[in-house]
C-alpha positions, 0 to 999 in steps of 0.5 A, a space after each residue: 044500709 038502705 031504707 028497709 035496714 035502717 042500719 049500718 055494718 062497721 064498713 059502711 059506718 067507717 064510710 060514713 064517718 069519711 064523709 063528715 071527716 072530709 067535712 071537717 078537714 075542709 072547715 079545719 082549712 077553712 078556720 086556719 085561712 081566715 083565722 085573723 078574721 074569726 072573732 074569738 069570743 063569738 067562735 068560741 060561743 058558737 062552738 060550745 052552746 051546741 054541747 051546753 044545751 044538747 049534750 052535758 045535760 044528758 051526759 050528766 043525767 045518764 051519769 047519775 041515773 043508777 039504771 042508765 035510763 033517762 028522759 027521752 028529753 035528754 036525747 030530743 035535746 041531743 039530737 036537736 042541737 046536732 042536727 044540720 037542720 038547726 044549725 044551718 037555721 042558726 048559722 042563717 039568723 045569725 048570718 041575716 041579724 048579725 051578719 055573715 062572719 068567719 067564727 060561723 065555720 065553728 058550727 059546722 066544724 063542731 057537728 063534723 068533728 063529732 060525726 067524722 071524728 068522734 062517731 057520734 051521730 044522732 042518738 036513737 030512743 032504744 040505745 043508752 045515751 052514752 055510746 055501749 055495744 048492743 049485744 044484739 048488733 055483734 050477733 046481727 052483723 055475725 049472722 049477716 055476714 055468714 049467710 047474707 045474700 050478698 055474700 052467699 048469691 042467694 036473695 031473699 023472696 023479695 028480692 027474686 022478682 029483681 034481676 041481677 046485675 
């Protein structure tokens, strides 16, 4: 994957998910050490407002619709909520008006599971809502990797202007 293919092939998916799953393993240790000092109700709170908000609606939405196309809402929701960016401004107010706490760790650990565990990353417009193989990405990655330049030593035109290493 890189900025021209915004994509990724199973391996460098596989990869990808280590890191989030390294992620996770450091906050599971995290979660065990302190577990005495983690306030249950707000952990618990915490955990779950990301999937309350940003997932059920869509999961359910996506259930019922007979053709399986919902309100781009549903994944603005999804994605907004699974975002490292808003978290790490909720777990900031949380931390600056309630006060820096141990059951904050279930954010991260949340967002590090789906992403590491589960391999659920953020949801783009063109897919369903709910995971489903594209039939174009199996014939994409089949035709990537029986000629690709990487594998073949040849480079595509704009690439021949850029020595190799």
């Amino acid at each position: 994957m890189d900025m021209k293919n915004p994509f990724e092939s199973p391996t460098t998916f596989k990869l990808h998910r280590a890191e989030y799953a390294v992620g996770w393993v450091v906050t599971s240790v995290l979660i065990v050490l302190h577990w005495n000092e983690i306030r249950l109700i707000p952990a618990i709170l915490l955990f779950l407002y990301i999937d309350l908000i940003g997932y059920i609606p869509g999961a359910i939405a996506f259930r019922r619709s007979p053709d399986g196309r919902i309100s781009k809402n549903y994944y603005i929701a999804y994605n907004t909520m699974h975002s490292f960016i808003t978290q790490g401004a909720v777990v900031a107010i949380w931390g600056f008006t309630i006060g820096w706490e141990w059951a904050l760790l279930l954010i991260p650990w949340h967002v590090f599971a789906d992403r590491g565990i589960y391999g659920n990353f953020l949801k783009p417009f063109s897919l369903p809502f709910e995971p489903h193989a594209a039939p174009g990405y199996r014939r994409l990655i089949d035709e990537l990797s029986a000629g690709t330049p990487g594998v073949s030593g040849d480079r595509p035109a704009e690439a021949a202007a850029v020595p190799s290493t």
